[in-house]
C-alpha positions in Angstrom: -63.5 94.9 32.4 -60.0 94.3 33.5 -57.5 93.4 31.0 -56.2 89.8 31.3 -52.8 89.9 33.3 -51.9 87.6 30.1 -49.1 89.1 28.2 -46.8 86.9 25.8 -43.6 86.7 27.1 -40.2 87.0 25.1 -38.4 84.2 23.3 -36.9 82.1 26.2 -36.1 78.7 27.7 -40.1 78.0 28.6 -41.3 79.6 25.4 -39.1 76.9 23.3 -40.4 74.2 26.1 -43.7 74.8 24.9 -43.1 75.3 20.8 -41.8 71.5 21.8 -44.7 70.7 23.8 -47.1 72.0 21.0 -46.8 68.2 19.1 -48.6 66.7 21.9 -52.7 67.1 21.1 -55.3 67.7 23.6 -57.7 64.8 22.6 -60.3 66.4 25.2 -63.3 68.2 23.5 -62.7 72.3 23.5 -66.0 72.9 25.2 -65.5 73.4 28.8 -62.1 72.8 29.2 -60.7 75.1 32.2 -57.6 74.0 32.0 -55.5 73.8 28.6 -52.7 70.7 28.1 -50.1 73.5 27.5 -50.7 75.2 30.5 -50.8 71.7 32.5 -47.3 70.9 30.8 -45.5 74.1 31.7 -46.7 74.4 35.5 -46.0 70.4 35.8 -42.1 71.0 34.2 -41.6 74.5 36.5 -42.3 72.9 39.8 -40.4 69.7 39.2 -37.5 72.3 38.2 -38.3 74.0 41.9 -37.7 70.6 43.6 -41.8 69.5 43.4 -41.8 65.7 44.3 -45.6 65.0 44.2 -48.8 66.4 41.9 -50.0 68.1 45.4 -46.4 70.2 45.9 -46.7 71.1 41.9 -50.4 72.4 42.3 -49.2 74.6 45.4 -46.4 75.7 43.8 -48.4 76.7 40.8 -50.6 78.3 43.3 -47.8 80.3 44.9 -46.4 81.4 41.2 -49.4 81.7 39.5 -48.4 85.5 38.3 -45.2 84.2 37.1 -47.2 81.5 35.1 -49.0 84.0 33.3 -46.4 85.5 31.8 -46.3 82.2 29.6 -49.9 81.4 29.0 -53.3 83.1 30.5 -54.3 80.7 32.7 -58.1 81.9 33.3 -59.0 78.9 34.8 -56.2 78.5 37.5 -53.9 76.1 38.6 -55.8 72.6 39.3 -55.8 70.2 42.1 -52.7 67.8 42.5 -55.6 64.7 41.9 -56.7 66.5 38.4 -53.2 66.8 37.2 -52.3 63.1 38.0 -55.2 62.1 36.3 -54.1 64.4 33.5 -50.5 63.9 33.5 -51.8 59.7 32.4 -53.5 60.1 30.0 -50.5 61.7 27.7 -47.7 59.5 26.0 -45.4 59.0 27.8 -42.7 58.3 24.6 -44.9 61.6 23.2 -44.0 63.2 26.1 -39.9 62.3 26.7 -39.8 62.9 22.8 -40.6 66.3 23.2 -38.9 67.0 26.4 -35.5 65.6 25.4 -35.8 67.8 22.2 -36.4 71.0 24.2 -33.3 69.8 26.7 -31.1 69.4 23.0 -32.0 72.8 21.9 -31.4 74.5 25.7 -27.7 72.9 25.7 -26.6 73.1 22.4 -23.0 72.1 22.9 -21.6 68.9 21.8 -21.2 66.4 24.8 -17.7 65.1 25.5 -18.5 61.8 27.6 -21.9 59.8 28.2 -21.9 57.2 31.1 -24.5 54.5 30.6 -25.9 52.5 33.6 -29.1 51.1 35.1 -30.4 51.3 38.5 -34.1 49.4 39.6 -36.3 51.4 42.0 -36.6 48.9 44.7 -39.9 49.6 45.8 -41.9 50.2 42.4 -42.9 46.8 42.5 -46.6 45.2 43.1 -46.4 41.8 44.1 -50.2 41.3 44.2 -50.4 41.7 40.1 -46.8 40.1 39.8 -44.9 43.1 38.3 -41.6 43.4 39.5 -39.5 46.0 40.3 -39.1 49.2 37.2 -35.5 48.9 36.3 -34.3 51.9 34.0 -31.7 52.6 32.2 -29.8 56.2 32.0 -27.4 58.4 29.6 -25.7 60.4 32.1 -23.6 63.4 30.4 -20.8 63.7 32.6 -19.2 66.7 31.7 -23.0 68.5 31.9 -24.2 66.4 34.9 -27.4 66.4 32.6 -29.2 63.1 31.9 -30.4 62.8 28.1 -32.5 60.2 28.4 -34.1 56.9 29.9 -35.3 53.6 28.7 -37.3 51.0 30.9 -35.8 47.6 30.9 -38.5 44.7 30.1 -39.3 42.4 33.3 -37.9 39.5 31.2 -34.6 40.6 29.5 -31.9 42.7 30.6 -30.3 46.1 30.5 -28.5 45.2 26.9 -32.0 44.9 25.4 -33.2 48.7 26.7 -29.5 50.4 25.8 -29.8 49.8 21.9 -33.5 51.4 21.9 -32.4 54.1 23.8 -29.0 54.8 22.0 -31.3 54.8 18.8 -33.3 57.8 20.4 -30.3 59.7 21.7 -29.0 59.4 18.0 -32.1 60.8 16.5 -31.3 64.1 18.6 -27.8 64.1 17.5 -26.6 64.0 21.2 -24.3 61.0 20.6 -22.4 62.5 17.6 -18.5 63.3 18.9 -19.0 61.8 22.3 -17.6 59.0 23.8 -20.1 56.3 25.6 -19.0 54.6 28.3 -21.0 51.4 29.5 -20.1 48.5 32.2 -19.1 45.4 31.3 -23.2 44.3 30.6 -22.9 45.9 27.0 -19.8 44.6 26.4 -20.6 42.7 23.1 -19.9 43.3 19.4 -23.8 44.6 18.8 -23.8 47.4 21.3 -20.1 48.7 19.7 -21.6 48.8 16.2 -24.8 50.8 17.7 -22.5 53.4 19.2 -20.6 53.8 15.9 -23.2 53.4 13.9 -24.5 56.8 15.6 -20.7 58.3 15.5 -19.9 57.9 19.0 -16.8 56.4 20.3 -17.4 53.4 22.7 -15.0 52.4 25.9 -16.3 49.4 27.2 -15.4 47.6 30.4 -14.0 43.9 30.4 -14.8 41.6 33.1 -15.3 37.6 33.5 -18.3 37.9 31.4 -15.7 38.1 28.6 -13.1 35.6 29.7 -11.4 35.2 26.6 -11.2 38.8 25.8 -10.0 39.2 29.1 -7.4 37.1 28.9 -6.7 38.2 25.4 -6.0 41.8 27.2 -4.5 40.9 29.7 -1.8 38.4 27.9 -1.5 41.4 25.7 -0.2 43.9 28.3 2.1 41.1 29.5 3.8 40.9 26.1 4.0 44.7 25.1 7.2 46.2 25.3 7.5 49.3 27.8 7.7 51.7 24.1 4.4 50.4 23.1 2.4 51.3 26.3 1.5 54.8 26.9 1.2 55.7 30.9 -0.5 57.9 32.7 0.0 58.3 36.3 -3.2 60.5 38.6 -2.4 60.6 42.4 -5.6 61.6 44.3 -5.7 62.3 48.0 -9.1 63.0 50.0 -11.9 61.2 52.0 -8.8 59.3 54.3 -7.7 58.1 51.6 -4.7 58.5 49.1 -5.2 56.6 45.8 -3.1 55.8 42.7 -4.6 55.3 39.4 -2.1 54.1 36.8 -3.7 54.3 33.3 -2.3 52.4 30.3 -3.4 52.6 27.0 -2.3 49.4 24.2 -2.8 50.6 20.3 -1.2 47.3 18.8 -4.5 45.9 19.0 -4.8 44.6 14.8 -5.2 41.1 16.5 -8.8 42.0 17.8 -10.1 42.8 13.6 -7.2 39.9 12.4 -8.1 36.0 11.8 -9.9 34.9 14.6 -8.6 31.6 16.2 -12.1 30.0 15.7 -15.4 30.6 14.2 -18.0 33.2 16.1 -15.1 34.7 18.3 -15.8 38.7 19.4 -15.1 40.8 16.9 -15.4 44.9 17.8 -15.6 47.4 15.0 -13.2 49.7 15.0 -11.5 49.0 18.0 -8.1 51.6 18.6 -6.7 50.5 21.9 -7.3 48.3 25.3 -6.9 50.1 28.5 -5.7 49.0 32.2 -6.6 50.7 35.0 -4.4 50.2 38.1 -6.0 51.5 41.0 -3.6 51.4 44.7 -5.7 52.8 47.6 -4.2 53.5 50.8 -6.5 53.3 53.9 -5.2 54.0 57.6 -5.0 50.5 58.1 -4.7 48.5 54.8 -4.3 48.6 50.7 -6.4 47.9 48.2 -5.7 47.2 44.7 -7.8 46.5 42.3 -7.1 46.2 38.2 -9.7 47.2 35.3 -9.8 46.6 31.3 -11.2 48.7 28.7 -11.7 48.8 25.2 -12.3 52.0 23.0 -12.7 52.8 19.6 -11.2 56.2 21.0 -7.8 57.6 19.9 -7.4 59.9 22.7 -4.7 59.9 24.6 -4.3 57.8 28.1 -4.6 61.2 30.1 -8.2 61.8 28.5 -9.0 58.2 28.5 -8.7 57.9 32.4 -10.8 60.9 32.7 -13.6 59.8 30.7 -13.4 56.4 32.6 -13.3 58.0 36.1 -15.7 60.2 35.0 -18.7 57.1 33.9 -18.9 56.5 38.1 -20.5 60.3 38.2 -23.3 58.2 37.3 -23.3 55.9 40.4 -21.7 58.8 43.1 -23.7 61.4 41.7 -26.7 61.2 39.9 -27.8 57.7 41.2 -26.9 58.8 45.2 -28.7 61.9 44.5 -31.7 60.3 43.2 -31.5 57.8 46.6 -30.7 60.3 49.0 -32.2 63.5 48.0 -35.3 62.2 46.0 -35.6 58.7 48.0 -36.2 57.4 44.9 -36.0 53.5 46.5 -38.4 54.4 49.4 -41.5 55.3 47.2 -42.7 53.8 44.1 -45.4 51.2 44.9 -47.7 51.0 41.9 -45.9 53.4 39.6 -47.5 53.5 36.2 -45.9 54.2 33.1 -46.6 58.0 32.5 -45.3 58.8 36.1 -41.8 57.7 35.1 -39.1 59.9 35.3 -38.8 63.0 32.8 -36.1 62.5 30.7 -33.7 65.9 31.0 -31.9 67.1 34.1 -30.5 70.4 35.4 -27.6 71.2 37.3 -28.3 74.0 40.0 -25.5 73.7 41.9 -22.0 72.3 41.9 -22.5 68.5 43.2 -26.2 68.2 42.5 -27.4 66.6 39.4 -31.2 67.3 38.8 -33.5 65.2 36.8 -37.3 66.7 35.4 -39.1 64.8 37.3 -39.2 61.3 39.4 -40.9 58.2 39.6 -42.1 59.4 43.0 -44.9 61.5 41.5 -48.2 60.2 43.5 -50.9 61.0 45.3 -49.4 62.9 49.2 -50.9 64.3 52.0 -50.2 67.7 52.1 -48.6 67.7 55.2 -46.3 69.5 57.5 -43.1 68.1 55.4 -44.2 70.5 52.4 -45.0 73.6 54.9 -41.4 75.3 54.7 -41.2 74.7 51.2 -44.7 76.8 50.5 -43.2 79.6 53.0 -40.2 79.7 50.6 -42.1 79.8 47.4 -44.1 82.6 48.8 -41.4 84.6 50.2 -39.4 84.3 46.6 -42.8 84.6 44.8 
């Protein structure tokens, strides 16, 4: 008889995916099982990596690669049908599952992050009207420096995104991803409870201010007004491109005792360890017109204004690049009808190439024809098999 092709492969990225994977049990009986949950796992987490959108494309892929496959695990039994693994892929945890993925992504990319952008985005068709569910609205920690997404948390149908962002900063701490970064949120989280979360975990927060915060607003804002041109630091960033020419002016205010002082009256916002408020002054020059437009921060961050406008231009990565991407390149709005909660997006992401952010996985995992839009994509697979 033939010896099994099988032969355990060195320590690397996919062993350590499945050591991680290893805490989540098979609860099937051993007898007559073809298909082990490990071996499910790694071919369902390789062909999302090689741009699978659909159980169907990940069974062909796994098809098409099988060889490489069994370098990892033996695999006597094949690659199964698209229908067997989306059958299989629901009945795991999903919080099991993103547990264990996010603590393989940790390990992968050791390095301490610099800057995480937190925002929420609804896939707009994931709702089912008939049964009254409305649209899945998730939230995202988007490592900007990394283009790598940490993690995700699914907002309740009844609250809001400042209900999900404390339970998912809370797992993101448990990994130590937060520790030394700074967190960067819009003007939703800005309130006194999500601050203390993000120091609680050692992170520095910068915050935006808008009308939902009208006094602090106006505090800021009066504040600027009153400083002396000695107490402002200013940074100036001209940016050209797109047929545009834009002017950022960045100002950073560190007289800010009067935000931890005597409030004027009882309940007013208080924010831990606050170190400075920040305007943004943004001039953009069209061919036909200006637009200006003014922002406010605040930061328990001591950098300087320089570093401060980066990190702030830097938490829209996760609107121009990681949510266009998922739109655009995943058409994460056009499918989604029905989604259940184990076909939510992997938490993890990827970066292949320079402007491309990747995420493990997307909510439009379902049942597809196998039809002539997956035909050049097999060729492919086969001719780089």
């Amino acid at each position: 008889m033939d010896a099994s092709p099988y032969e355990p492969a060195r320590c690397s990225g996919l062993r350590l995916l499945l050591e991680h994977f290893s805490r989540i049990k098979d609860k099937r009986s051993p007898e007559g099982v073809a298909h082990m949950l490990n071996e499910v796992l790694l071919v369902c987490v390789c062909a999302t990596i090689a741009e699978c959108d659909s159980f169907e494309a990940i069974s062909d892929w796994g098809r098409a690669h099988l060889d490489f496959l069994k370098r990892f695990l033996p695999f006597h039994g094949g690659v199964p049908s698209g229908r067997w693994l989306n059958i299989m892929m629901n009945r795991i945890d999903p919080d099991l599952f993103a547990a264990c993925f996010m603590d393989w992504v940790r390990a992968c990319w050791p390095e301490p992050l610099d800057a995480i952008a937190i925002d929420g985005k609804s896939l707009r068709r994931s709702h089912d009207r008939p049964r009254g569910r409305a649209a899945l609205h998730l939230v995202s920690a988007f490592a900007t420096n990394r283009r790598l997404v940490l993690g995700q948390e699914a907002v309740d149908d009844k609250t809001n995104e400042t209900t999900a962002i404390p339970v998912l900063l809370e797992k993101l701490a448990a990994g130590r991803s937060l520790e030394g970064a700074v967190v960067t949120i819009d003007a939703i989280a800005c309130n006194p409870q999500i601050a203390q979360s993000i120091r609680a975990v050692g992170a520095d927060y910068l915050l935006a201010v808008k009308g939902n915060q009208p006094t602090l607003q106006a505090d800021i804002e009066a504040a600027f007004e009153a400083a002396g041109k000695g107490q402002v630091e200013v940074d100036v960033d001209l940016d050209k491109g797109h047929g545009r020419i834009e002017t950022r002016t960045v100002s950073a205010l560190r007289q800010v005792d009067w935000l931890d002082g005597d409030r004027r009256f009882p309940g007013e916002v208080r924010f831990v360890d606050a170190r400075a408020i920040v305007r943004v002054e943004a001039r953009t020059e069209l061919k036909d017109r200006s637009r200006f437009d003014t922002r406010y921060y605040i930061t328990s961050c001591a950098r300087s204004a320089t570093a401060l406008g980066q990190i702030i231009r830097g938490h829209w990565g996760i609107e121009n690049t990681l949510h266009w991407t998922l739109d655009v390149t995943f058409q994460e709005d056009i499918f989604g009808c029905g989604i259940s909660q184990p076909q939510l997006h992997y938490p993890g992401a990827i970066r292949p190439g320079a402007d491309e952010p990747r995420r493990i996985g997307s909510a439009r995992w379902g049942e597809q024809d196998n039809n002539i839009r997956y035909r050049p994509t097999a060729d492919r697979w086969r001719s780089i098999g």
